[in-house]
C-alpha positions in Angstrom: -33.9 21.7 11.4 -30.1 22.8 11.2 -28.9 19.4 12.6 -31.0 17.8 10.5 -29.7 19.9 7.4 -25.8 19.3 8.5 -26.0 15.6 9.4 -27.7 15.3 5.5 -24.5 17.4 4.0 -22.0 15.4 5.9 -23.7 12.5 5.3 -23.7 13.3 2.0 -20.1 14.4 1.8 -18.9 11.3 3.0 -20.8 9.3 0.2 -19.3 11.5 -2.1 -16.0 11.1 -0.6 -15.7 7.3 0.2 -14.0 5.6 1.9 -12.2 4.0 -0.3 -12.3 5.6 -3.8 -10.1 4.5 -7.1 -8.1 6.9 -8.3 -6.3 5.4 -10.8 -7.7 2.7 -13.9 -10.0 -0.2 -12.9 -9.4 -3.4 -11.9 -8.3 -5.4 -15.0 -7.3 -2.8 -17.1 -4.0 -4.2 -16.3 -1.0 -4.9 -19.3 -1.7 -7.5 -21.3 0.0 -10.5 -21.2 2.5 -10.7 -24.3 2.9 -7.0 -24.4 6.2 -5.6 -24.2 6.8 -4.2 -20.3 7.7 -0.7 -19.7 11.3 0.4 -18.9 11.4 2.2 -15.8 13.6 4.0 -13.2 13.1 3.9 -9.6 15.3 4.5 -6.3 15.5 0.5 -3.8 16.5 0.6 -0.6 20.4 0.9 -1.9 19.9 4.4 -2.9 20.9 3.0 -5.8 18.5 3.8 -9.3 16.9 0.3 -10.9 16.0 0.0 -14.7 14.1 -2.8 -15.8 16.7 -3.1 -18.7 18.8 -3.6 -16.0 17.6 -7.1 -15.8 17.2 -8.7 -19.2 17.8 -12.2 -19.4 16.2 -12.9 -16.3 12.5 -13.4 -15.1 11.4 -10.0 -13.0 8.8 -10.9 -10.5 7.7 -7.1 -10.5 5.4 -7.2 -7.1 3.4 -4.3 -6.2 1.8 -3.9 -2.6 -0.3 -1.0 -0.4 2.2 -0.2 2.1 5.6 -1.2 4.3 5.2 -3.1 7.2 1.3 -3.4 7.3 0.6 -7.2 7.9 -1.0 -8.5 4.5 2.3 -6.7 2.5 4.8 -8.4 5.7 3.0 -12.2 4.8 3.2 -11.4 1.4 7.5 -9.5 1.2 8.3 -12.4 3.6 7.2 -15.3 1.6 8.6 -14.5 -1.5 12.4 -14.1 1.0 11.5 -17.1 2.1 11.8 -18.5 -1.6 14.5 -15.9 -2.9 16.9 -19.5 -3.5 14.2 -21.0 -5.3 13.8 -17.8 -7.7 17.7 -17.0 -8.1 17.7 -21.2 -9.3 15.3 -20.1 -12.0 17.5 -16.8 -12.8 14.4 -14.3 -11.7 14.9 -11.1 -9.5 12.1 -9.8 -7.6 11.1 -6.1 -7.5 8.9 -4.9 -5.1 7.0 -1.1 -6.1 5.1 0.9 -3.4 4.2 4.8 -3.1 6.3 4.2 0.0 9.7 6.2 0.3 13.4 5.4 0.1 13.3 5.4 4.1 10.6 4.0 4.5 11.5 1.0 2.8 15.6 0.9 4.2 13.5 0.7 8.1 11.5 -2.0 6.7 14.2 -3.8 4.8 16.8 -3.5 7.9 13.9 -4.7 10.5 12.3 -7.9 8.1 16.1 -8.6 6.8 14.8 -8.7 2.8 17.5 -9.3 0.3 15.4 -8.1 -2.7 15.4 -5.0 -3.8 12.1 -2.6 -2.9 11.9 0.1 -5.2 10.0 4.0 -3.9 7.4 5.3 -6.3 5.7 8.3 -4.5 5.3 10.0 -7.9 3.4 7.0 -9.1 5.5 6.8 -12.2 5.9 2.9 -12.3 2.5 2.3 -10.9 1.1 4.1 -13.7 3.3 2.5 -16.4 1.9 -1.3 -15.2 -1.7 0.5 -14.5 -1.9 -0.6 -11.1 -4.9 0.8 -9.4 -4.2 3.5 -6.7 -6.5 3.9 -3.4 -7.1 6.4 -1.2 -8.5 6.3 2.8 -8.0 10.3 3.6 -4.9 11.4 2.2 -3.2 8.6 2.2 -3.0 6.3 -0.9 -2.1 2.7 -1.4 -1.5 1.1 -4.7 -3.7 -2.0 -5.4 -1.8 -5.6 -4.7 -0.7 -6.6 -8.2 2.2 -8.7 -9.6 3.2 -8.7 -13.2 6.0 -12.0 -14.4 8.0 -10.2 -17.0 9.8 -13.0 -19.3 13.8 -12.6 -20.1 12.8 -11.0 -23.4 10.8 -7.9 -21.7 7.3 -9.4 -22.0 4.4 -9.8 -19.6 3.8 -13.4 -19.3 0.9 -12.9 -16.5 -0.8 -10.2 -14.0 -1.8 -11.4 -10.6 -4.6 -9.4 -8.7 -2.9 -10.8 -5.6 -6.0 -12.4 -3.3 -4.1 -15.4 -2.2 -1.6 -13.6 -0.3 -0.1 -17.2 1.9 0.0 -18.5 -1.7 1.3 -15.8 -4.2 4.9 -16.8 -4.3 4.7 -20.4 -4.9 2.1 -19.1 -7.3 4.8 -17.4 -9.3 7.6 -20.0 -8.9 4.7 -22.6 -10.5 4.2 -20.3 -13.7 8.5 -19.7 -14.1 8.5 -23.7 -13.9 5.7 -24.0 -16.2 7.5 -21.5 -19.1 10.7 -23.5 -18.5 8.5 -26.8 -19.7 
């Protein structure tokens, strides 16, 4: 009777748990497109402290992803170094936003070689300015794949829940060449 009785309350604890609860707003309660995007401050790779304001007059891919060096967020940082020329020609920056930390993201940057900026959020500040879902598996948390196109004037011009990670980048370059039509 008592193993039966504890297997029911961890079972029971672990359904209450999950595995993989949201912790933050749902899935396409995202900022909507011709709304004005929120300033923020956050500390890249540099050590240095980046201000959206920083970049007006230029397009900000603004790329949030789970976590450094896991493969899915390797395809997707790579891919959009690949085409770092291709978004300089069209005068956009791009911003990548984990929970990640400063040295966490200077190991990673210094491994994979990126030239874009990668911007620390464990507070969850900018994540929670661009309501980007956060995850949790156990006590680690992972904020949900999501890239906002912020126009030269401050503006969300779309929200990507990234699916089509091989694809995502040309994906952005085709809607910069699209608004420059």
């Amino acid at each position: 009777m008592r193993k039966g009785l504890f297997a029911a309350v961890v079972i029971a604890g672990l359904a209450l748990s999950g595995t993989f609860a949201l912790k933050a707003k749902a899935a396409g309660d995202y900022l909507p497109v011709g709304s004005k995007a929120p300033d923020f401050s956050a500390i890249s790779q540099e050590d240095k402290a980046v201000h959206l304001s920083d970049y007006k007059g230029k397009w900000v891919v603004l790329y949030f992803y789970p976590k450094d060096q896991t493969t899915g967020c390797t395809i997707e940082a790579h891919n959009f170094q690949r085409d770092i020329k291709k978004y300089e020609a069209a005068k956009a920056v791009v911003l990548g936003v984990s929970l990640d930390t400063v040295e966490s993201h200077k190991t990673w940057c210094s491994k994979d070689t990126f030239d874009f900026k990668l911007l620390a959020d464990p507070d969850h500040k900018v994540i929670d300015a661009y309501n980007v879902p956060i995850s949790e598996r156990g006590t680690m948390k992972f904020a949900a794949r999501t890239t906002y196109l912020i126009d030269p004037k401050g503006k969300v011009v779309k929200v990507w829940e990234v699916k089509d990670i091989p694809n995502h980048s040309e994906q952005v370059l085709a809607e910069i060449a699209a608004a420059h039509n």
